[in-house]
OpenMM code with the backbone's topology and positions (N, CA, C; nanometers):
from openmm import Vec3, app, unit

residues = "UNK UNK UNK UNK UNK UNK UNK UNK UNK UNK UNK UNK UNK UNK UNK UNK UNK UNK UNK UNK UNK UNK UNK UNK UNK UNK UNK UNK UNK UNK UNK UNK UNK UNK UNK UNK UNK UNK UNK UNK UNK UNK UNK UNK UNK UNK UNK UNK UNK UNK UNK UNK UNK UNK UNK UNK UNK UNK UNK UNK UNK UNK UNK UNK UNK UNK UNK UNK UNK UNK UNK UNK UNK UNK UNK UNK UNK UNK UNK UNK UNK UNK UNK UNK UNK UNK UNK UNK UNK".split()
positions = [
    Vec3(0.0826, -0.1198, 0.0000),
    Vec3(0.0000, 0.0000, 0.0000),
    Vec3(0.0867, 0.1259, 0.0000),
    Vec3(0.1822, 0.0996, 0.0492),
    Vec3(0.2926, 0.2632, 0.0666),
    Vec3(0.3443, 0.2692, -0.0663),
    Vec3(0.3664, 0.1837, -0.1531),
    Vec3(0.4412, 0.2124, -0.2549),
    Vec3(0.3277, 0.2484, -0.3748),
    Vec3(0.1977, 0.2695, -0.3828),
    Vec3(0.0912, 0.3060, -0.4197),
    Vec3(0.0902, 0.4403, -0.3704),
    Vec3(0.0855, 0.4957, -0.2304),
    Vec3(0.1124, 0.6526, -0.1987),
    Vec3(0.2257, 0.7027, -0.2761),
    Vec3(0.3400, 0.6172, -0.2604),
    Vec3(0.4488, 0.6383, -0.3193),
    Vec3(0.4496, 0.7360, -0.4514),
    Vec3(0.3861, 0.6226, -0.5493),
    Vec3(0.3622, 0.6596, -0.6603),
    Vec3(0.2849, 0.8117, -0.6840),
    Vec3(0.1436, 0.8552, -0.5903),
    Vec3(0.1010, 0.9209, -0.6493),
    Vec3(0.1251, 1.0828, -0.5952),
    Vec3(0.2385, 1.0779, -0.5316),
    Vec3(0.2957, 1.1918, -0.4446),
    Vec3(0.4190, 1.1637, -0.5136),
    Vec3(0.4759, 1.0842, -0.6128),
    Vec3(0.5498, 1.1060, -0.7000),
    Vec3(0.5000, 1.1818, -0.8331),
    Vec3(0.4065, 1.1453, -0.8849),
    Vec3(0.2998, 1.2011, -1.0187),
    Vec3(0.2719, 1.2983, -0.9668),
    Vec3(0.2177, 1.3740, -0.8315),
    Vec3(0.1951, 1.5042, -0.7985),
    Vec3(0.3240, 1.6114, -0.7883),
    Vec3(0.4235, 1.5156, -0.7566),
    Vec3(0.5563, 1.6171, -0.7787),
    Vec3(0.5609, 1.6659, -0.9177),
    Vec3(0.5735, 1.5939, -0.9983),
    Vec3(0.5600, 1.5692, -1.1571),
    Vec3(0.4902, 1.6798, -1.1867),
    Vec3(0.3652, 1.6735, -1.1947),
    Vec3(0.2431, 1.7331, -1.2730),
    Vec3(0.2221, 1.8846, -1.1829),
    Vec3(0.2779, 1.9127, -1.0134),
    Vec3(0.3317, 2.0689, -1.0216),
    Vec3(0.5126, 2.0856, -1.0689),
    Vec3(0.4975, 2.0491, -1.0698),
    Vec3(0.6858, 2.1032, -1.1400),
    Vec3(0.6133, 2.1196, -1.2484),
    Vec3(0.5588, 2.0858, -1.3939),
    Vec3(0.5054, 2.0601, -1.4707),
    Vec3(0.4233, 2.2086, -1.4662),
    Vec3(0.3347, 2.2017, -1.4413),
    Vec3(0.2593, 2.3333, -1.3927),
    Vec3(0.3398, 2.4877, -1.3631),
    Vec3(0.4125, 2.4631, -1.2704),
    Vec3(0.4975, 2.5608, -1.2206),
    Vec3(0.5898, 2.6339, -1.3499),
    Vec3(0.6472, 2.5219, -1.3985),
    Vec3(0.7166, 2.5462, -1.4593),
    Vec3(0.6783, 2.6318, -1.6220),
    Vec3(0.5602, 2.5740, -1.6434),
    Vec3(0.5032, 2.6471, -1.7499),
    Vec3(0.4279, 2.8035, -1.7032),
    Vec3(0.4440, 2.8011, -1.6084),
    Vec3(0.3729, 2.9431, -1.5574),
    Vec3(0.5054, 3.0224, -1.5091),
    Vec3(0.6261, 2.9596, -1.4870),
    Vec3(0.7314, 3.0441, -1.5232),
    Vec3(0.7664, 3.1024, -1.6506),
    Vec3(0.7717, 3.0094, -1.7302),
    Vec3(0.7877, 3.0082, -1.8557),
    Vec3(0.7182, 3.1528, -1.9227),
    Vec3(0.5614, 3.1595, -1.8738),
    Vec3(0.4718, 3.2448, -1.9193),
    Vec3(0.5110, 3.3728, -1.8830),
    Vec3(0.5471, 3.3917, -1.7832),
    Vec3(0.5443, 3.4712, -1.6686),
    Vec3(0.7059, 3.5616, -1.7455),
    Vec3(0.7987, 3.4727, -1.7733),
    Vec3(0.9220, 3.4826, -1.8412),
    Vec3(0.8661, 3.5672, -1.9560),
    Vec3(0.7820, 3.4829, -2.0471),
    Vec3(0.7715, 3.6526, -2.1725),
    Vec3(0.7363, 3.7899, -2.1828),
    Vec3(0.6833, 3.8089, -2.0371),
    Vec3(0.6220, 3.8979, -2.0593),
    Vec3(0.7359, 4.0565, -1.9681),
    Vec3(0.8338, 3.9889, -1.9928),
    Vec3(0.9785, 4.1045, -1.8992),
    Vec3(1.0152, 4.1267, -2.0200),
    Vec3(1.0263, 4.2508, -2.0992),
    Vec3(1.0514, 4.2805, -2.2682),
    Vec3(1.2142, 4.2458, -2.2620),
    Vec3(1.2775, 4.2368, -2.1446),
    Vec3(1.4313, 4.2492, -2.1608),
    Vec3(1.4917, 4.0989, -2.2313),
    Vec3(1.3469, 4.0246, -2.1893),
    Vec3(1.4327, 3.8549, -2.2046),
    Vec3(1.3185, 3.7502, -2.2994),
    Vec3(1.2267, 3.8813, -2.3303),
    Vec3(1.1334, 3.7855, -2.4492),
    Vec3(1.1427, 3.7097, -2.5397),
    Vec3(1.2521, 3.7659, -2.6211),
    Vec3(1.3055, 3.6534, -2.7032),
    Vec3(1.3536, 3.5570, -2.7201),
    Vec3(1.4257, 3.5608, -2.5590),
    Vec3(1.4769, 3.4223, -2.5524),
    Vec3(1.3826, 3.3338, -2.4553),
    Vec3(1.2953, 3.3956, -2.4188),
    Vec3(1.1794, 3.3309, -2.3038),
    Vec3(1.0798, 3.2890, -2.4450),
    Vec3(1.0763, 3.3435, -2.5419),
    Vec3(0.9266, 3.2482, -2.6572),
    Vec3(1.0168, 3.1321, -2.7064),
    Vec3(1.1403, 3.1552, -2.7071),
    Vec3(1.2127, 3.0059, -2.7563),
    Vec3(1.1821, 2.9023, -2.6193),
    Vec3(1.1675, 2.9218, -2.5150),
    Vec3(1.1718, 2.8540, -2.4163),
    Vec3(1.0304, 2.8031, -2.3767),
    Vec3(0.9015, 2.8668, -2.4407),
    Vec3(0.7789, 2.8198, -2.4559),
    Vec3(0.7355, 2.7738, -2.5324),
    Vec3(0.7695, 2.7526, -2.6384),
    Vec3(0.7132, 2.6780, -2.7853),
    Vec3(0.7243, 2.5965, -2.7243),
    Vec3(0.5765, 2.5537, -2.7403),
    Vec3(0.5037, 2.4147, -2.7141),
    Vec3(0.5506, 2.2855, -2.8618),
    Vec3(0.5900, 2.2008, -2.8358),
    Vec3(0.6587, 2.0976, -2.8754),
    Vec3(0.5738, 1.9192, -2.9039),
    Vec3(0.4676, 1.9112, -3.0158),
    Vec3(0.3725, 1.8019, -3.0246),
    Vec3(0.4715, 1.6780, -2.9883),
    Vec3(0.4220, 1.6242, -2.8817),
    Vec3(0.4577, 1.5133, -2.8746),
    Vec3(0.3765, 1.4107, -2.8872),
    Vec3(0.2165, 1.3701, -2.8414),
    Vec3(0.1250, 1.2810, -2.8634),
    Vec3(0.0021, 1.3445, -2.8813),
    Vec3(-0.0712, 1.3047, -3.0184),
    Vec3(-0.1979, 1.3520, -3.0311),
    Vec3(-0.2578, 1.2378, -3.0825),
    Vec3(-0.4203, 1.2494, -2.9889),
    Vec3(-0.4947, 1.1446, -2.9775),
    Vec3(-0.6225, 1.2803, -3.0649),
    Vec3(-0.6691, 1.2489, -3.1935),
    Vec3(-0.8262, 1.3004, -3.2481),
    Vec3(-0.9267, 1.2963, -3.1520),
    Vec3(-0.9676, 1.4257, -3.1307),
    Vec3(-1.1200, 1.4178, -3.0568),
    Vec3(-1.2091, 1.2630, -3.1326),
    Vec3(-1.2554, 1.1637, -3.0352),
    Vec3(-1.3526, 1.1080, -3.0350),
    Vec3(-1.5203, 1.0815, -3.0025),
    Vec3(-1.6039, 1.1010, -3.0527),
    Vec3(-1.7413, 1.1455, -2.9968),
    Vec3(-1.7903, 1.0290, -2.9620),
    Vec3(-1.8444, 1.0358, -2.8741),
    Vec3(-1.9393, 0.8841, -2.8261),
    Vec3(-2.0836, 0.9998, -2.7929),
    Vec3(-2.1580, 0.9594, -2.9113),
    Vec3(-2.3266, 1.0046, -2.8622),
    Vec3(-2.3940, 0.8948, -2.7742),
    Vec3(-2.4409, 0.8780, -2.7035),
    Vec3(-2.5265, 0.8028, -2.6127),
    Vec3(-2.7248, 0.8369, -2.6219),
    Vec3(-2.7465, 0.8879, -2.7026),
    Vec3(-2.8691, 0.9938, -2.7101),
    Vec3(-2.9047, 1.0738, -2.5868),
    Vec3(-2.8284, 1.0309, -2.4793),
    Vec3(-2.9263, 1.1463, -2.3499),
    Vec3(-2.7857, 1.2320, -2.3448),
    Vec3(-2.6742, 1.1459, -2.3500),
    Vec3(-2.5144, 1.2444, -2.3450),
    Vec3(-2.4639, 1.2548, -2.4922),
    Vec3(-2.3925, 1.3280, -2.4782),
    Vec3(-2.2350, 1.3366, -2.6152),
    Vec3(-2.1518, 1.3172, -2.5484),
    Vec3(-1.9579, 1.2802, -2.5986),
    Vec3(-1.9167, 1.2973, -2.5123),
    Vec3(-1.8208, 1.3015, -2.6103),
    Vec3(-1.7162, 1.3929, -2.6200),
    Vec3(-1.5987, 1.4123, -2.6639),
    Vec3(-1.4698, 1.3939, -2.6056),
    Vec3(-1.4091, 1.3088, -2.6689),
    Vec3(-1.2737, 1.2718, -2.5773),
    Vec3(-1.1501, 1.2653, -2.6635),
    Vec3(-1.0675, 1.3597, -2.6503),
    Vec3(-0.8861, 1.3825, -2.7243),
    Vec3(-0.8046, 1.3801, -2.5907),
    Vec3(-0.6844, 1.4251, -2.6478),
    Vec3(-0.5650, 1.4155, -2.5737),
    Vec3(-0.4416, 1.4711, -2.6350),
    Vec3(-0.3939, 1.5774, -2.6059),
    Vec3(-0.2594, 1.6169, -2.6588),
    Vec3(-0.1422, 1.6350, -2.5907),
    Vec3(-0.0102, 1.5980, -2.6116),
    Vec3(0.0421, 1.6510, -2.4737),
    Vec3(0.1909, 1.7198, -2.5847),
    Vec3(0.1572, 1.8730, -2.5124),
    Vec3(0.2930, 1.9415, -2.6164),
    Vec3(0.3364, 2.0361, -2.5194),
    Vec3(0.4413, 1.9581, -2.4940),
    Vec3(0.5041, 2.0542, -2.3135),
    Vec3(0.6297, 2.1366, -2.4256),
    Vec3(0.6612, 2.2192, -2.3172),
    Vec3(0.7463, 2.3239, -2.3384),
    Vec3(0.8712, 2.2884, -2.3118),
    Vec3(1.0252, 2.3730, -2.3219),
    Vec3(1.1248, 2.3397, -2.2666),
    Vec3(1.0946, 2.3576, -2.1246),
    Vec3(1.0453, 2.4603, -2.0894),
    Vec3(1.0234, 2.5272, -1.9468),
    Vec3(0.9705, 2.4216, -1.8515),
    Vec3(0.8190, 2.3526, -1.9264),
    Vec3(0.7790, 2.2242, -1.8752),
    Vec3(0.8324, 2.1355, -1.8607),
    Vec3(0.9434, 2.0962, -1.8976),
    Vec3(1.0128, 1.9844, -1.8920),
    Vec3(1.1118, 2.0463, -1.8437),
    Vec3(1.1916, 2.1342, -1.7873),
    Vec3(1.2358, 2.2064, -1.7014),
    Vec3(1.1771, 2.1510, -1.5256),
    Vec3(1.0608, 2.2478, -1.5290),
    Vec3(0.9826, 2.2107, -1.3560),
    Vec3(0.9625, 2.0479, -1.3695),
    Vec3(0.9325, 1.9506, -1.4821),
    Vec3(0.9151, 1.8568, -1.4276),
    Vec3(1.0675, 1.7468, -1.3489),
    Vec3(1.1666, 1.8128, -1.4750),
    Vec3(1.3208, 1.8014, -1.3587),
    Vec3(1.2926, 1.8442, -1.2577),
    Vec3(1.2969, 2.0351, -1.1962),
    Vec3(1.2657, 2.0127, -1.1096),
    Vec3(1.2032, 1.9607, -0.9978),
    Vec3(1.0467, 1.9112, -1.0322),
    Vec3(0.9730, 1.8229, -0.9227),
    Vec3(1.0690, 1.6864, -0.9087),
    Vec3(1.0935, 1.6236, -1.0148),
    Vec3(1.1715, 1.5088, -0.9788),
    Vec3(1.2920, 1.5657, -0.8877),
    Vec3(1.3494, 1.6150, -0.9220),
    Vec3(1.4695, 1.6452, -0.8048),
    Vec3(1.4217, 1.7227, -0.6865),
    Vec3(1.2964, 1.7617, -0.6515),
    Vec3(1.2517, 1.8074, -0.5125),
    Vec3(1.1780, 1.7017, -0.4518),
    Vec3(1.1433, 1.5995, -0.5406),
    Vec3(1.0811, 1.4958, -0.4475),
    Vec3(1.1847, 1.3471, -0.4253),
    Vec3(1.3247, 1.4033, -0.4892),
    Vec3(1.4291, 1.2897, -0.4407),
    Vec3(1.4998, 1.3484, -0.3243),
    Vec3(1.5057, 1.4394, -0.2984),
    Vec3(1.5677, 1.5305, -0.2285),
    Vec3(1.5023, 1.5380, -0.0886),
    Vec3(1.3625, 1.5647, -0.1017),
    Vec3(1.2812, 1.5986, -0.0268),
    Vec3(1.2133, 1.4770, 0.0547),
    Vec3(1.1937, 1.3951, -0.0224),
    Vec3(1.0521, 1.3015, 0.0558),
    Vec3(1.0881, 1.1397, 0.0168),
] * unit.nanometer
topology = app.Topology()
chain = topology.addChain("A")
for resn in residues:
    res = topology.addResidue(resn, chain)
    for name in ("N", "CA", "C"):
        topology.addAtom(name, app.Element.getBySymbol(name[0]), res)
């Protein structure tokens, strides 16, 4: 059972480093001194795309995709979370 907590206080390190890190990123273009090199550091980068799928049910719809196009920045904080939750916990 601990290595089940384990896991998902590992994925939560992940997914805020992840977070964090793209809201640095954001946060980074908007200082005019370092914009240019802060939009190279946000271009979002396709890595997996799943097509919206519709499932009608007649009482629901339901649309379901998936894309995941992280940034350098994002993949930045998610180093960081990994190295604050080896460090840390």
């Amino acid at each position: 059972m601990k290595s089940n907590k384990d896991a998902i206080i590992f994925l939560l390190f992940i997914i805020i480093g992840a977070i964090v890190g793209t809201g640095v990123g954001e946060f980074l273009t908007t200082i005019p001194s370092i914009s240019e090199i802060a939009s190279f550091l946000v271009k979002k980068y396709l890595i997996l795309s799943v097509p919206p799928v519709t499932v009608n049910l007649i009482v629901a719809t339901f649309v379901i995709g998936f894309s995941l196009q992280p940034s350098i920045m994002t993949m930045l904080g998610v180093l960081f979370g990994i190295f604050l939750h080896r460090r840390f916990y």
